[in-house]
PQR file with spaces between the fields and no chain letter, atoms N, CA, C, O and H, PARSE charges and radii, in Angstrom:
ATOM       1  N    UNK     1       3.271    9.933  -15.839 -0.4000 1.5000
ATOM       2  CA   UNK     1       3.130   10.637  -14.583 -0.0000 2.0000
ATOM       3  C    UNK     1       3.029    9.594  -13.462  0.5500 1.7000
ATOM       4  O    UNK     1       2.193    8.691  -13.453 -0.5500 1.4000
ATOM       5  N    UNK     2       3.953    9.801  -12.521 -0.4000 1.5000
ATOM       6  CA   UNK     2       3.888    8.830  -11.405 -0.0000 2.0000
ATOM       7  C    UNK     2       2.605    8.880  -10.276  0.5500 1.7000
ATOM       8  O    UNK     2       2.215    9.982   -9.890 -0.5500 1.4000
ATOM       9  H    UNK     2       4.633   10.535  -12.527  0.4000 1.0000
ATOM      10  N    UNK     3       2.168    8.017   -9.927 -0.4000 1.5000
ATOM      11  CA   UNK     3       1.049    8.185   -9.175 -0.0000 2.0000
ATOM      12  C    UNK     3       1.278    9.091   -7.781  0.5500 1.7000
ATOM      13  O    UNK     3       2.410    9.008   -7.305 -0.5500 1.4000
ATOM      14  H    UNK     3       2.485    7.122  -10.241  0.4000 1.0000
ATOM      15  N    UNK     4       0.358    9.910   -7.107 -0.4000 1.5000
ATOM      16  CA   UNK     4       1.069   10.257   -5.994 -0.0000 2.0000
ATOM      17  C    UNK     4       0.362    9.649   -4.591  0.5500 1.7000
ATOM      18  O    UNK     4      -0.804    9.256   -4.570 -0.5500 1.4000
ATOM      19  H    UNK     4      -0.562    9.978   -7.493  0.4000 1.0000
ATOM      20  N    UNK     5       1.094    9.638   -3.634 -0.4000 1.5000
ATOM      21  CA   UNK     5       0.782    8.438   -2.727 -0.0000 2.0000
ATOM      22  C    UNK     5       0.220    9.551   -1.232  0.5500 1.7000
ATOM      23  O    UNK     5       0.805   10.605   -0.983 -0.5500 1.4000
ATOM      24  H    UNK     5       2.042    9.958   -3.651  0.4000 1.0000
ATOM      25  N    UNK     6      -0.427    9.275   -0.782 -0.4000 1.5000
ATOM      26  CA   UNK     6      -1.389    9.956    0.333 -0.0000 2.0000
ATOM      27  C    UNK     6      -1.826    9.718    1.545  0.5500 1.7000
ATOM      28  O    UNK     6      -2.466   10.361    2.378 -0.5500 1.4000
ATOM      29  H    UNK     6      -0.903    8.419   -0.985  0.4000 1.0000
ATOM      30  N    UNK     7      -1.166    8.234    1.461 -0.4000 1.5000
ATOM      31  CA   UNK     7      -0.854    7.583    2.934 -0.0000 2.0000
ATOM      32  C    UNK     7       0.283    7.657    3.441  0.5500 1.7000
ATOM      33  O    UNK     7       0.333    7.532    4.665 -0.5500 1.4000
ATOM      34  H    UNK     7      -0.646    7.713    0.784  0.4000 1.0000
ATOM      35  N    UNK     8       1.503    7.870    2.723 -0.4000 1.5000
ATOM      36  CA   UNK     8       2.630    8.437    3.807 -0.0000 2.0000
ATOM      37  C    UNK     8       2.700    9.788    3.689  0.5500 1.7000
ATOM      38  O    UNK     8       3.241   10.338    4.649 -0.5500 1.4000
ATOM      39  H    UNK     8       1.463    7.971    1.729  0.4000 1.0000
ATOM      40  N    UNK     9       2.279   10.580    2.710 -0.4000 1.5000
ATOM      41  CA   UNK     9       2.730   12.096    2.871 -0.0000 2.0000
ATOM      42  C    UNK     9       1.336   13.177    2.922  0.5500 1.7000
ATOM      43  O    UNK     9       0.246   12.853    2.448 -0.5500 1.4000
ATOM      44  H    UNK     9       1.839   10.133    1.930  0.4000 1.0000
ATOM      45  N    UNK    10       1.544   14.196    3.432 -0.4000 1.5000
ATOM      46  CA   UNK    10       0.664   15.244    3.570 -0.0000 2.0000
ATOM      47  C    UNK    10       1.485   16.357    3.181  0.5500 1.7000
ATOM      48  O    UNK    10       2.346   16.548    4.040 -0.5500 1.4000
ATOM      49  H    UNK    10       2.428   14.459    3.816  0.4000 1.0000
ATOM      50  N    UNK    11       1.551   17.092    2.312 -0.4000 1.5000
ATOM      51  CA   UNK    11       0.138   16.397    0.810 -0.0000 2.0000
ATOM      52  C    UNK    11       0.901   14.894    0.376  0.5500 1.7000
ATOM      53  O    UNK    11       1.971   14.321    0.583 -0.5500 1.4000
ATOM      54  H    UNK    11       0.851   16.937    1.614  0.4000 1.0000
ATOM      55  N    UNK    12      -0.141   14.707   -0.223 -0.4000 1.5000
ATOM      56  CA   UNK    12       0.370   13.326   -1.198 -0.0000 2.0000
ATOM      57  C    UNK    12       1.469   14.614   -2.274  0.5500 1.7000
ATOM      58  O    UNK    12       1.403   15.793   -2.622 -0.5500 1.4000
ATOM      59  H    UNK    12      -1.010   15.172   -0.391  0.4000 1.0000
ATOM      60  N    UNK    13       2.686   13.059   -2.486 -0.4000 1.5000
ATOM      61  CA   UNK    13       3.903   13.365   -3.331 -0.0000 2.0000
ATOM      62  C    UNK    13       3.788   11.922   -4.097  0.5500 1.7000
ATOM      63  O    UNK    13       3.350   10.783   -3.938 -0.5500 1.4000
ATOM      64  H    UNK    13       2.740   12.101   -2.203  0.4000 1.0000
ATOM      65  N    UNK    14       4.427   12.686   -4.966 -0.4000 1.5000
ATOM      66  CA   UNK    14       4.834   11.539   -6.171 -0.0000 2.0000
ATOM      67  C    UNK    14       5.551   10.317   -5.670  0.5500 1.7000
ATOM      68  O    UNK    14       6.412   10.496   -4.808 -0.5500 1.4000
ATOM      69  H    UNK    14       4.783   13.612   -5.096  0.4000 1.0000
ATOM      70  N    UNK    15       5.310    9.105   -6.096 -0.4000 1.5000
ATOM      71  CA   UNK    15       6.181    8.139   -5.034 -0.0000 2.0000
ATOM      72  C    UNK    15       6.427    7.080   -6.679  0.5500 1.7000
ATOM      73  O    UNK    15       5.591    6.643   -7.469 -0.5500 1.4000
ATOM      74  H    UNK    15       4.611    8.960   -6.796  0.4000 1.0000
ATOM      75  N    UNK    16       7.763    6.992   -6.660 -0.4000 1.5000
ATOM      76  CA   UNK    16       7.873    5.651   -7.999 -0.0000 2.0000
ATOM      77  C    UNK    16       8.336    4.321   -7.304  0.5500 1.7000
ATOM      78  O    UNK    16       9.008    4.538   -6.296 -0.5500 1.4000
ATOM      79  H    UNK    16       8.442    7.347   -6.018  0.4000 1.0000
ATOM      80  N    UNK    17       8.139    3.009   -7.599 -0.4000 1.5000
ATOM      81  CA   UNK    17       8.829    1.892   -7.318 -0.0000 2.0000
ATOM      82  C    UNK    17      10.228    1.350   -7.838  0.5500 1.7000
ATOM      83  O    UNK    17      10.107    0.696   -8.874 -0.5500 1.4000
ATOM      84  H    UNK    17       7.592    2.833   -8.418  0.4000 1.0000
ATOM      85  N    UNK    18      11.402    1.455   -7.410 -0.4000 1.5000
ATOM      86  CA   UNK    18      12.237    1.035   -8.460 -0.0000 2.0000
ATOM      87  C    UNK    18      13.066   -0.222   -7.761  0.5500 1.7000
ATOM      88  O    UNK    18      12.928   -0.893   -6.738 -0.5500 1.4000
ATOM      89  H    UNK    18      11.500    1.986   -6.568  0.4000 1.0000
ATOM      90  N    UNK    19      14.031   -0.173   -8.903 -0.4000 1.5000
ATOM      91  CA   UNK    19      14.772   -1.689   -8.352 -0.0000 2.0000
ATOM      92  C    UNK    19      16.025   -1.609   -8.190  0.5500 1.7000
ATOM      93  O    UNK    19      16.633   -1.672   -9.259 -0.5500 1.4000
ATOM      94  H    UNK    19      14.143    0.373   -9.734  0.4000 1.0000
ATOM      95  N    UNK    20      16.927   -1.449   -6.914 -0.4000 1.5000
ATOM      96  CA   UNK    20      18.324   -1.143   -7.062 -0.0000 2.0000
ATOM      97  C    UNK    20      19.083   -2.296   -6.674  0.5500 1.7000
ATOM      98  O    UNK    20      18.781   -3.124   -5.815 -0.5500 1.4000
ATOM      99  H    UNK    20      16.433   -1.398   -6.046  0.4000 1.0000
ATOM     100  N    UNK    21      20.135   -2.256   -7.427 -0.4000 1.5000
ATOM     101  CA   UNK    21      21.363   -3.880   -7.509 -0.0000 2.0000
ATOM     102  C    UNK    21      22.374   -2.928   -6.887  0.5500 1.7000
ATOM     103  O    UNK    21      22.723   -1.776   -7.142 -0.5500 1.4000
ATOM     104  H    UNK    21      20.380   -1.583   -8.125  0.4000 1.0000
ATOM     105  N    UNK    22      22.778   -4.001   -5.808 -0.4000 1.5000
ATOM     106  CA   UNK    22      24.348   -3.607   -5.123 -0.0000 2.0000
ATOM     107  C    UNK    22      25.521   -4.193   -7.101  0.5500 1.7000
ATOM     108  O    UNK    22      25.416   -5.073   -7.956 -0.5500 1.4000
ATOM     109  H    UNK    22      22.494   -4.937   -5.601  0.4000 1.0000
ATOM     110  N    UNK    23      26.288   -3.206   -6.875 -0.4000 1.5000
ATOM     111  CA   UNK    23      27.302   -3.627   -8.260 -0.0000 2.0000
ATOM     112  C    UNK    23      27.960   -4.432   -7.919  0.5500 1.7000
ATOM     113  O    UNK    23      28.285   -5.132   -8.879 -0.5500 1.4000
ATOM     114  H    UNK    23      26.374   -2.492   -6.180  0.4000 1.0000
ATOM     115  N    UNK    24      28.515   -4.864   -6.711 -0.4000 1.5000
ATOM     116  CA   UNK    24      29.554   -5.822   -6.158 -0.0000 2.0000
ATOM     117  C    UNK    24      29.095   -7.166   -5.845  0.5500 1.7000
ATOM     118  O    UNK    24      29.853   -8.136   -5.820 -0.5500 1.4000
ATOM     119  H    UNK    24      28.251   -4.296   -5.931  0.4000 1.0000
ATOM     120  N    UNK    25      27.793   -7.220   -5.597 -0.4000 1.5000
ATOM     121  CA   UNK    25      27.312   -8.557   -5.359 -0.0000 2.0000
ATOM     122  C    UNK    25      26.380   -9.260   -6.580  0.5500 1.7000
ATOM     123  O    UNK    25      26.446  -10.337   -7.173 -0.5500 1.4000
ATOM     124  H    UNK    25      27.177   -6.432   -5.618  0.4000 1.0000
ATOM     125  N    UNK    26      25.412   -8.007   -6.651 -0.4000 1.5000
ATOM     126  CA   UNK    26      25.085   -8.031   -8.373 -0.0000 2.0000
ATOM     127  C    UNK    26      23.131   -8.332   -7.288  0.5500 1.7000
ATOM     128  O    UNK    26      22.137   -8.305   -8.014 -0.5500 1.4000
ATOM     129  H    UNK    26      25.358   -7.132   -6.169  0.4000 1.0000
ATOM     130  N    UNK    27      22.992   -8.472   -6.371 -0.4000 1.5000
ATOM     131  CA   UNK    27      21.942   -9.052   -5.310 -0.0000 2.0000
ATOM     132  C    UNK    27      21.131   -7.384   -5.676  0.5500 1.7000
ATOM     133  O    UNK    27      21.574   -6.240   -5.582 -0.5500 1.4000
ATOM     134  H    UNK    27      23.799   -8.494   -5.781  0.4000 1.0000
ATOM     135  N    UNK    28      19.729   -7.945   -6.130 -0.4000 1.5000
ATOM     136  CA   UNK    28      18.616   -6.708   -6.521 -0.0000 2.0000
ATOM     137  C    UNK    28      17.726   -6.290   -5.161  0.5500 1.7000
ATOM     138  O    UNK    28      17.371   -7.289   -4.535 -0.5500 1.4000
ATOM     139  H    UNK    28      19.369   -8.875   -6.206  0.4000 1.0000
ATOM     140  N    UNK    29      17.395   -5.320   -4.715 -0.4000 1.5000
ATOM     141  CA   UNK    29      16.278   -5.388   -4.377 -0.0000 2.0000
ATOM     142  C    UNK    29      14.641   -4.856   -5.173  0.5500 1.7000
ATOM     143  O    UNK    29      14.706   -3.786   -5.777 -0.5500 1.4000
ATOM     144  H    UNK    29      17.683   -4.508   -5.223  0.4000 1.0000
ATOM     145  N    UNK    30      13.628   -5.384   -5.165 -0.4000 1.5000
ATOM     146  CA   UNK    30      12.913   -4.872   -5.928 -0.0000 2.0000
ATOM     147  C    UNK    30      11.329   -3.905   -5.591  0.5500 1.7000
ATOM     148  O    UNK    30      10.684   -4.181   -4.580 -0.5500 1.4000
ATOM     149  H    UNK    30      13.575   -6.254   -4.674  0.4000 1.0000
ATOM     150  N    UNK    31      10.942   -3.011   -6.369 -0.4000 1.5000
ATOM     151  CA   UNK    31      10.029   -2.454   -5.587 -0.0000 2.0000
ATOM     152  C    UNK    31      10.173   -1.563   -4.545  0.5500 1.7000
ATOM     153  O    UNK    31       9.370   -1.332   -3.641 -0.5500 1.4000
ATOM     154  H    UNK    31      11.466   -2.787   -7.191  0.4000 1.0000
ATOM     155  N    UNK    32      11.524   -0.965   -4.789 -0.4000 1.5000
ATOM     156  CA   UNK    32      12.138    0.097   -3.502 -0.0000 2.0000
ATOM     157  C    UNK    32      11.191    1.227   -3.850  0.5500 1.7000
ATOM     158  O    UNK    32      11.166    1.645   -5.008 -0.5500 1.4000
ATOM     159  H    UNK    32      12.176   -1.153   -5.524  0.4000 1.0000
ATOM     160  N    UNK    33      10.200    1.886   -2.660 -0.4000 1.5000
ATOM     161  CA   UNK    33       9.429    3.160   -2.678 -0.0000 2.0000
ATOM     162  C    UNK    33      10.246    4.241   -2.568  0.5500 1.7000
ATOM     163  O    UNK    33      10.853    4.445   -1.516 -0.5500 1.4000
ATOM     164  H    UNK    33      10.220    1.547   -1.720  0.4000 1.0000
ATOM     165  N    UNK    34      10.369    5.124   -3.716 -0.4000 1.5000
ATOM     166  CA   UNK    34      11.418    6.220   -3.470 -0.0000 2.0000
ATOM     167  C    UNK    34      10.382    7.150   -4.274  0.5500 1.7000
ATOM     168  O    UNK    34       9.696    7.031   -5.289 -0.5500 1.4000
ATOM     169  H    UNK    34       9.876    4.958   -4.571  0.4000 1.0000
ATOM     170  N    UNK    35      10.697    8.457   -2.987 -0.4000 1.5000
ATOM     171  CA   UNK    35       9.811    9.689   -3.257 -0.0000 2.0000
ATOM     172  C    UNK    35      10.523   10.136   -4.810  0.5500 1.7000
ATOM     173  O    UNK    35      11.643    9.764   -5.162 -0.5500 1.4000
ATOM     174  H    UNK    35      11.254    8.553   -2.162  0.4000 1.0000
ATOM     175  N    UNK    36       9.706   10.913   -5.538 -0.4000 1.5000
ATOM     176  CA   UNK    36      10.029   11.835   -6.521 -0.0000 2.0000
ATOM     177  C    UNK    36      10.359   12.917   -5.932  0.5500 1.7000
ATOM     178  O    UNK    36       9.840   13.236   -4.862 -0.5500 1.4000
ATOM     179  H    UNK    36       8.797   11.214   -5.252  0.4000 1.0000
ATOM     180  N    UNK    37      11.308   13.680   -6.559 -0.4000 1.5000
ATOM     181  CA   UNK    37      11.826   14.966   -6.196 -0.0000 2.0000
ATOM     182  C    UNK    37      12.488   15.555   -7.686  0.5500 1.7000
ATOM     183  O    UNK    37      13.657   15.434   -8.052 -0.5500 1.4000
ATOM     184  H    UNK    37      11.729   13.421   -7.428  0.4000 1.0000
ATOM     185  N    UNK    38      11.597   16.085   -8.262 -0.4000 1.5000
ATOM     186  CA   UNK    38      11.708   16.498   -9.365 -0.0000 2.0000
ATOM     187  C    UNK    38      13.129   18.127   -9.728  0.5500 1.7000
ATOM     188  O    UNK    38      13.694   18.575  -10.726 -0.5500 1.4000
ATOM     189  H    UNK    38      10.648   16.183   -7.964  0.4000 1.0000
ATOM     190  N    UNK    39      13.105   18.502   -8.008 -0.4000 1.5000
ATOM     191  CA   UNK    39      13.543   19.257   -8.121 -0.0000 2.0000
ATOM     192  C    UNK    39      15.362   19.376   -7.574  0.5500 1.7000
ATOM     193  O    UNK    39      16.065   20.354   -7.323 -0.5500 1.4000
ATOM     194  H    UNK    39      12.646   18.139   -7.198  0.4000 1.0000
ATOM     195  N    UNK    40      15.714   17.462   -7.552 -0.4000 1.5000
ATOM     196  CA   UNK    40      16.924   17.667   -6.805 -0.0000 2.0000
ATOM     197  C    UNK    40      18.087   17.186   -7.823  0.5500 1.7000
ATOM     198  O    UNK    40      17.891   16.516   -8.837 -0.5500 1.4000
ATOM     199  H    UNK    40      15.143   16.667   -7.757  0.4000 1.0000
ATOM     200  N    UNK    41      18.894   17.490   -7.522 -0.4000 1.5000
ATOM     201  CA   UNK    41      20.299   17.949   -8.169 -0.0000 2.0000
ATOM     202  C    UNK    41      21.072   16.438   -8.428  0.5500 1.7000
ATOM     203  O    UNK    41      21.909   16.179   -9.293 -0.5500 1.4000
ATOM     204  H    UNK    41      19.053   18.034   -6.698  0.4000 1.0000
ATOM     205  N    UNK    42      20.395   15.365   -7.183 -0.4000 1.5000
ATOM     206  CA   UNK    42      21.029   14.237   -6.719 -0.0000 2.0000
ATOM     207  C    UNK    42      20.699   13.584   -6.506  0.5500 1.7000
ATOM     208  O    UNK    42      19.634   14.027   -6.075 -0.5500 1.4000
ATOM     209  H    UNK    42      19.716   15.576   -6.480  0.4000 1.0000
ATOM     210  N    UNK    43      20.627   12.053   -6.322 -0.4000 1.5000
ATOM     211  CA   UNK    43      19.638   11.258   -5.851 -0.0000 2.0000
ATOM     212  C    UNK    43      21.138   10.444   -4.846  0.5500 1.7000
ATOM     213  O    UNK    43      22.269   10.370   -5.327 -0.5500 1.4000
ATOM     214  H    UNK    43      21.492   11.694   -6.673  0.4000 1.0000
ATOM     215  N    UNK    44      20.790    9.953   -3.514 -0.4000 1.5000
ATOM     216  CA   UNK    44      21.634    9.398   -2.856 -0.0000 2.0000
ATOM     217  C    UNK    44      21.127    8.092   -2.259  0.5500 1.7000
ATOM     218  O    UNK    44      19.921    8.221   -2.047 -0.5500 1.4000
ATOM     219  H    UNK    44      19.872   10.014   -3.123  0.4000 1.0000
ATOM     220  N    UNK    45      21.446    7.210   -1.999 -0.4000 1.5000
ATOM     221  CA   UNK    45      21.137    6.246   -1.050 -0.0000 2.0000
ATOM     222  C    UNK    45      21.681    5.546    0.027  0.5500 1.7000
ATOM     223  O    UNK    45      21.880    4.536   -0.648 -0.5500 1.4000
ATOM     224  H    UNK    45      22.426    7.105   -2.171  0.4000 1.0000
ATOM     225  N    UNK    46      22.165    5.169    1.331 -0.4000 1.5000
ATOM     226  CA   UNK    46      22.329    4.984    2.125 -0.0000 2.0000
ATOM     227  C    UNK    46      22.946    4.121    2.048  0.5500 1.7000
ATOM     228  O    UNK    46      22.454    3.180    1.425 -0.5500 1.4000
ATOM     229  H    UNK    46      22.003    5.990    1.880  0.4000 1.0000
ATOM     230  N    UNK    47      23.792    4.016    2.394 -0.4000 1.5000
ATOM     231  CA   UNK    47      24.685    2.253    2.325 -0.0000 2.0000
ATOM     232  C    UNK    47      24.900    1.458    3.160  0.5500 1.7000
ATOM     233  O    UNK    47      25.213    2.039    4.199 -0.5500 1.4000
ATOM     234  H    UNK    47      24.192    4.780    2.900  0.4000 1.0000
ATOM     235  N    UNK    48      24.899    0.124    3.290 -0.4000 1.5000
ATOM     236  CA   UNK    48      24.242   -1.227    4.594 -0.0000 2.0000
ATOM     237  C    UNK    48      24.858   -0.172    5.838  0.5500 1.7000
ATOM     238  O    UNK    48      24.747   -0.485    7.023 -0.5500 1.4000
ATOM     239  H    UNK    48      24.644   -0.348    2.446  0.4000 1.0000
């Protein structure tokens, strides 16, 4: 169970740390805060 975090959200939500690599450069970032959303279809992320 992921911890849930209570300083950025009201209510506190689930928040996990993860680590995403661009595929083309292969360059990680680590410790990315990304909400849980247990209930979505998709997960997307934003690109530079």
């Amino acid at each position: 169970m992921p911890a849930y975090d209570g300083t950025r959200f009201d209510p506190p939500a689930p928040l996990v740390h993860v680590s995403v690599r661009n595929p083309a450069s292969g360059a990680v970032l680590p410790e990315v805060p990304m909400l849980l959303d247990s209930g979505a279809d998709v997960t997307l992320l934003p690109g530079p």
